[in-house]
C-alpha positions in Angstrom: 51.7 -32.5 -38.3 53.3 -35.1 -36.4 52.9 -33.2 -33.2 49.5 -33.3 -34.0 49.4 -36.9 -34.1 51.6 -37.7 -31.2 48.5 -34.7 -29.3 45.4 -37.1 -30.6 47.4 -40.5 -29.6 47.8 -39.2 -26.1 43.7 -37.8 -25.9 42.9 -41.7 -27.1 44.9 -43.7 -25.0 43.4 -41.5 -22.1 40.0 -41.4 -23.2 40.2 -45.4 -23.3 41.3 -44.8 -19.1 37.2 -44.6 -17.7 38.9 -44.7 -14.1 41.3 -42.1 -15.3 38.5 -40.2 -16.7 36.1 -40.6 -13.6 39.2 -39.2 -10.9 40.0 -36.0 -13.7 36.6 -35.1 -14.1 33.9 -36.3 -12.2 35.8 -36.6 -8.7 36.3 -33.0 -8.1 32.9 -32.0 -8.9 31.5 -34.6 -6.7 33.8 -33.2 -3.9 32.9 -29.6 -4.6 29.2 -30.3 -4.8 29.0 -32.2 -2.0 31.0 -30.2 0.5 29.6 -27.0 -1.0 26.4 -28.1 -0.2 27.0 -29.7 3.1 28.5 -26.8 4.7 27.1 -24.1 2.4 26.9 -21.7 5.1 30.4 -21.3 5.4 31.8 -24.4 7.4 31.4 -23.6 10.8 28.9 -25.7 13.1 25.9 -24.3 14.6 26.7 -23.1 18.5 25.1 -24.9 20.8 25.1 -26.0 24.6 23.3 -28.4 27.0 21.9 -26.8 29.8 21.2 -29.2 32.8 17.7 -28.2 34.1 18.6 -27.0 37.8 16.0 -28.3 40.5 14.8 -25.2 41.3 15.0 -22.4 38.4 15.4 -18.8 40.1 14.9 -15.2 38.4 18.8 -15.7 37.7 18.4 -18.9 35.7 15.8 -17.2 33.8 17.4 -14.4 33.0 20.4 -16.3 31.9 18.2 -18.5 29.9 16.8 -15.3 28.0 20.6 -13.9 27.3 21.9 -17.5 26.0 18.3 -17.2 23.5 19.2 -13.6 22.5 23.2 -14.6 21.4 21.5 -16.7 18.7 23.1 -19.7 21.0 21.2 -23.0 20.6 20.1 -24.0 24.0 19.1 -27.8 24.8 17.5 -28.0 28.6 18.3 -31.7 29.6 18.0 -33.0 33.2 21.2 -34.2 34.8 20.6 -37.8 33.9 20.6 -37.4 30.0 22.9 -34.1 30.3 25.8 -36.6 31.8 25.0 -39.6 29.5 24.8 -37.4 26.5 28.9 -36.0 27.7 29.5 -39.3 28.0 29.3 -40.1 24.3 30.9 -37.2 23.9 28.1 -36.0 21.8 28.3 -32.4 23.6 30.4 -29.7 23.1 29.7 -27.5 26.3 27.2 -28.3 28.8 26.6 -25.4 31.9 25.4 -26.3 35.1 24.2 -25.0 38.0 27.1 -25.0 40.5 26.5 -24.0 43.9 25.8 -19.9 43.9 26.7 -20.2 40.2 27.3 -21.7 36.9 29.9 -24.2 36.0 30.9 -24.9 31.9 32.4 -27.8 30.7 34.2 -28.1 27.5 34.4 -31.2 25.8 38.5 -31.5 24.6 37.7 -33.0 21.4 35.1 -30.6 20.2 37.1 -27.2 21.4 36.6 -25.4 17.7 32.9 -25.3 18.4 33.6 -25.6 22.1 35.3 -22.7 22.4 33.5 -20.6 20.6 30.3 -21.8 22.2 32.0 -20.5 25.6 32.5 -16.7 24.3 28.7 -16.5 23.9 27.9 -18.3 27.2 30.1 -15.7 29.2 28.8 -12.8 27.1 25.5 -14.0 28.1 26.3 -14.4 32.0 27.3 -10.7 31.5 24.2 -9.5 29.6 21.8 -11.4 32.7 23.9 -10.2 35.8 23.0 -6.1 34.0 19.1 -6.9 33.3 19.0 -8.4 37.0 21.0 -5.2 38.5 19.0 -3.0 36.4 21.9 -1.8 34.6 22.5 -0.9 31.2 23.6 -4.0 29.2 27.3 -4.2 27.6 27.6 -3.3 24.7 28.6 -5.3 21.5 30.5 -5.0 19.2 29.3 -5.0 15.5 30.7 -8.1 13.2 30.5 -9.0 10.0 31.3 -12.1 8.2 33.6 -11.5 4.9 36.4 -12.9 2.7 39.7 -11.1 3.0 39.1 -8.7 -0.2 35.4 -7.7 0.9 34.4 -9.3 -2.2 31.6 -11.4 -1.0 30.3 -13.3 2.2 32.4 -16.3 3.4 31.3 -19.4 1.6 33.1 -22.7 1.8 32.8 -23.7 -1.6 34.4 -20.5 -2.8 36.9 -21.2 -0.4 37.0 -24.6 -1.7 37.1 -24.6 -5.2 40.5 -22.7 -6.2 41.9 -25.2 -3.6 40.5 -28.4 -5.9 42.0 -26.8 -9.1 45.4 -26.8 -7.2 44.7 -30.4 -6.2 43.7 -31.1 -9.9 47.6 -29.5 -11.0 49.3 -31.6 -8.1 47.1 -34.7 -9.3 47.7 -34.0 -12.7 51.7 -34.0 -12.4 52.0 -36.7 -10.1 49.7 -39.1 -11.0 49.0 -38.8 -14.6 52.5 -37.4 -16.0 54.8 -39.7 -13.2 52.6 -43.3 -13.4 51.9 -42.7 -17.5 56.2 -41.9 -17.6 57.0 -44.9 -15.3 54.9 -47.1 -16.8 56.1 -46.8 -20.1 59.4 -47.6 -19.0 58.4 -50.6 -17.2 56.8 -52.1 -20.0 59.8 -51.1 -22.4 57.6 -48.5 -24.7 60.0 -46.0 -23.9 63.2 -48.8 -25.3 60.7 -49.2 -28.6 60.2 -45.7 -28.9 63.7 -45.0 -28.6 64.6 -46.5 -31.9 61.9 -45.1 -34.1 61.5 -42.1 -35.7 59.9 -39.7 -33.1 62.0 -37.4 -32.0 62.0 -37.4 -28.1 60.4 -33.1 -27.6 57.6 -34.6 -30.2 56.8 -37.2 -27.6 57.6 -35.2 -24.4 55.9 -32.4 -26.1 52.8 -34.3 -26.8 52.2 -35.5 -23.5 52.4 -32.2 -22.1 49.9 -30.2 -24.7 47.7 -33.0 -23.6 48.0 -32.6 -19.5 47.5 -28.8 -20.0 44.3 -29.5 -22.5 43.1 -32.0 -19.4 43.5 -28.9 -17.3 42.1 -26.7 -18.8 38.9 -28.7 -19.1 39.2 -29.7 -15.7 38.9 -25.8 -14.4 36.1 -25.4 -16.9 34.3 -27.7 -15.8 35.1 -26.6 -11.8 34.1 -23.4 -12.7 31.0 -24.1 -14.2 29.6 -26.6 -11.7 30.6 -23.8 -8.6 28.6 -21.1 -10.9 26.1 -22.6 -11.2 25.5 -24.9 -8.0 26.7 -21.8 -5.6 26.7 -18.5 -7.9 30.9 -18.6 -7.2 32.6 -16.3 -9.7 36.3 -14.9 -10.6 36.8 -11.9 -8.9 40.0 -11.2 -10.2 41.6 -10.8 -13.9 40.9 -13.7 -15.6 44.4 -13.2 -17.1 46.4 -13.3 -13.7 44.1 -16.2 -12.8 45.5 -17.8 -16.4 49.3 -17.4 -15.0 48.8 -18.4 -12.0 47.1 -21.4 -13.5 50.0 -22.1 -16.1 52.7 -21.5 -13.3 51.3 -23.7 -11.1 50.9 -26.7 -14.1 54.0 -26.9 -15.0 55.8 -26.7 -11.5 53.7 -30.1 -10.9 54.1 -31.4 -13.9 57.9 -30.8 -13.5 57.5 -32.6 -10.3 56.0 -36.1 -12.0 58.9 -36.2 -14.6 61.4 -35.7 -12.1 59.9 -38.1 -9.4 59.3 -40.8 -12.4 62.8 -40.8 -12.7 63.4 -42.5 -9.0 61.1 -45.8 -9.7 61.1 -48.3 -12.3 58.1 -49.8 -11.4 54.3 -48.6 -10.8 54.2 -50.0 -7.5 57.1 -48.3 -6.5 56.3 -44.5 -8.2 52.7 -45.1 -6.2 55.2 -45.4 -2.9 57.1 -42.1 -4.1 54.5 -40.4 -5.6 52.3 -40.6 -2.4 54.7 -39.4 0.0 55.0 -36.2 -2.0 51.0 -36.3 -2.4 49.5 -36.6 0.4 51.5 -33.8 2.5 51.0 -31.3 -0.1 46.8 -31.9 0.2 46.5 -32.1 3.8 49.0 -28.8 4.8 48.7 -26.9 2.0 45.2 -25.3 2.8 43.1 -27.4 0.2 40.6 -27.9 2.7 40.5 -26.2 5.5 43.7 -23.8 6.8 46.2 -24.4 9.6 45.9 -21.0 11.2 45.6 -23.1 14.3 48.8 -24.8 13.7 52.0 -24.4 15.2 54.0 -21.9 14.2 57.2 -23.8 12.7 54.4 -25.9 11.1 52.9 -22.8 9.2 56.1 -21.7 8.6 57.5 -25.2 7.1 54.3 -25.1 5.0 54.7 -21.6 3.5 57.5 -22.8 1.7 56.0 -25.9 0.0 55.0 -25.3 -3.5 51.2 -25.6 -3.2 50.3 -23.5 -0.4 51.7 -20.3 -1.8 49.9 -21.2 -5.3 46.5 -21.5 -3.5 47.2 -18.2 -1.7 47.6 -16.4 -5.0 45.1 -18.0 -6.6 42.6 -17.8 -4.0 43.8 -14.0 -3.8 42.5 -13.8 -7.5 39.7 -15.7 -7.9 38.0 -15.3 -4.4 39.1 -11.6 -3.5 40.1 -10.0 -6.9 43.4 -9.2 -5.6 46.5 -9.3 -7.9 49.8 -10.3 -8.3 51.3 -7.6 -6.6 51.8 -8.9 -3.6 52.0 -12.6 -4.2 55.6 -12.2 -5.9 57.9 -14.3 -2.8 55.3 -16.9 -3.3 55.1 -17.5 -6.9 58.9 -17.1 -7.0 58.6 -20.0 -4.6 56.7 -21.8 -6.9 58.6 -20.9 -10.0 61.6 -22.3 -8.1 60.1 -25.7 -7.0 59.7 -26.1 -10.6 62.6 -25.0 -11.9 64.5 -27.2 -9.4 61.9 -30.3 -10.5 62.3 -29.9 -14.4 66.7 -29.6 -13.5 66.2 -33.0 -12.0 63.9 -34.6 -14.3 65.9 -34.1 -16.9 69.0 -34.9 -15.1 67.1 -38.4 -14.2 65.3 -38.9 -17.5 66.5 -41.7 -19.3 64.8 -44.2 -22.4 65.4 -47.9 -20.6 
C-alpha cells in the first residue's frame, strides 16, 4: 500500500511538470510526424543535374539528353550564365557541360551524397547514348530493388526512424527525468527530510522507477500508434522480444541517471554532465541517420556505446522481424553498461 502511494505521488508531481509532459509525449510525435512526412519516401533526395545548354546541340547531345530522361534523372537545361550563378550559390549538386569533343561534370563538395550518386546515372547515361549513336546494343542493367534488411517491407524513413525515438525516449528518460528529478532533490534537501521519515529508501527508489517505466511504456504506445496510423509502420518481430529489448534498454539508462546524479550537486551542473553523455549517444548512435559513411575507428568506437547496439536489436525486431539470436554481443553490451552504471550509482548514492 505504501508503494502504491509513493507510485501516485511521483504520477502527480509529474503530471504538475506541462514542460515535462510536452518533451515525454508530444515531442517525439512531432519529430516522427514531421520527418516521417517530410522524407516519406525514404530519405534520399531526388537526383538531379544542371545541364548547361551547349551553343550548338548535335545528334550526340540529344542522345545524351534522351539517356539522362530515361535514368529517371531530373534534368534542368540552363544557359551558362544562370548554370555558373546557380554553382555559385552552391545550390547545385552536379552540373555537365559541354567540354570540348565532350562532356565535363562537376561535383559540388558539399552536396557529394546526392552528388555522387547523381554522377553514377550521368555516366551510365553517357554509356547508354555512345550504344544508340553506334547502333549497338545498349548495356545492360542490372535489376534493383529497394528493401529493409529482413525483406520485410520497402525502406521508409519513419520505420527507420521510430525504434530510433523510443531509444532516444529511454536515454531521455534516464538522464533527464531520473538524473535532474535525483539531483534536484538533493539540492533542495528533500532527500535530508526524507531521510529521517518513515519511508524506507527501496519504497522511494522503487517508486520512482515503477513510475519511469509506466512513462515508457506510454511513451512507445503512443509512438506506435501515431507511426500506425500516420505511415501504416508495424512490429514485425515478437512483440515479446521487442518487450525485452525494451526493458533492457530502460533500465541500463535509467542506471545511467542514478549513477551520473551522483557526480553533481546542483541542476546546473548535472545539465553540464548529463549533456556530455547525451548528446554523443543521439548523434552516433544511429537515431537518425547511420554512419556507414564514417570512419572506421569511428564505427567501431560507436558499436561499443550502449545505444547503438540497442537500436540495432530493436530495429532488427520491430523493422525486420528478426530475433535475438544474433544480437547477443550487443545486448550483453548493453546489459553491461548497466550493470556497470547501477555498481556506480549505488556506490555514489548518498541522502545529503
Amino acid at each position: 500500500m505504501i508503494l502504491w502511494r509513493q507510485f501516485a505521488m511521483e504520477w502527480r508531481l509529474y503530471g504538475r511538470d506541462r514542460v515535462a509532459m510536452f518533451w515525454t509525449f508530444a515531442f517525439p510525435v512531432i519529430l516522427l510526424v514531421g520527418f516521417g512526412t517530410i522524407f516519406r519516401d525514404g530519405g534520399s533526395p531526388k537526383l538531379s543535374v544542371v545541364r548547361v545548354q551547349a551553343p550548338a546541340p548535335s545528334l550526340r547531345d540529344a542522345a545524351l539528353d534522351q539517356a539522362l530522361v530515361d535514368l529517371h534523372l531530373k534534368v534542368q537545361a540552363l544557359p551558362k550564365s544562370e548554370a555558373e550563378a546557380r554553382w555559385a550559390r552552391g545550390e547545385t549538386a552536379a552540373q555537365l557541360e559541354t567540354d570540348g569533343a565532350g562532356y565535363r561534370l562537376r561535383l559540388n563538395s558539399y552536396l557529394m551524397a546526392q552528388a555522387g550518386a547523381s554522377a553514377g546515372l550521368v555516366n551510365q547515361a553517357w554509356l547508354m547514348a555512345q550504344a544508340r549513336l553506334n547502333g549497338a546494343p545498349e548495356p545492360g542493367r542490372i535489376p534493383m530493388t529497394v528493401e529493409s534488411p529482413g525483406r520485410k517491407r520497402s525502406a521508409n524513413y519513419a520505420s527507420f526512424l521510430l525504434p530510433g525515438l523510443l531509444g532516444l525516449n529511454l536515454v531521455s528518460m534516464g538522464l533527464f527525468s531520473v538524473g535532474m528529478v535525483n539531483v534536484s532533490y538533493r539540492e533542495k534537501g528533500k532527500f535530508r527530510r526524507l531521510a529521517v521519515t518513515p519511508l524506507p529508501k527501496w519504497v522511494f527508489l522503487l517508486g520512482q522507477v515503477l513510475h519511469r517505466l509506466t512513462v515508457t511504456v506510454i511513451q512507445a504506445a503512443i509512438l506506435l500508434l501515431v507511426g500506425s496510423l500516420a505511415f501504416g509502420i508495424q512490429n514485425q518481430g515478437s512483440f515479446l522480444d521487442l518487450l525485452v529489448i525494451m526493458t533492457l534498454g530502460t533500465g541500463c539508462f535509467m542506471a545511467f541517471g542514478f549513477a551520473l546524479s551522483g557526480f553533481a550537486d546542483t541542476s546546473e551542473g548535472y545539465a553540464a554532465i548529463s549533456n556530455l553523455v547525451f548528446f554523443p549517444l543521439m548523434l552516433l548512435s544511429g537515431v537518425y541517420f547511420t554512419l556507414d559513411a564514417a570512419p572506421a575507428w569511428l564505427q567501431h568506437a560507436v558499436a561499443i556505446m550502449p545505444l547503438a547496439p540497442f537500436l540495432r536489436a530493436l530495429r532488427a525486431v520491430f523493422n525486420d522481424g528478426g530475433s535475438l539470436a544474433g544480437h547477443g554481443a550487443g545486448l550483453a553490451i548493453v546489459a553491461a553498461w548497466g550493470l556497470a552504471a547501477f555498481a556506480l550509482a549505488v556506490k555514489r548514492f548518498r541522502w545529503a
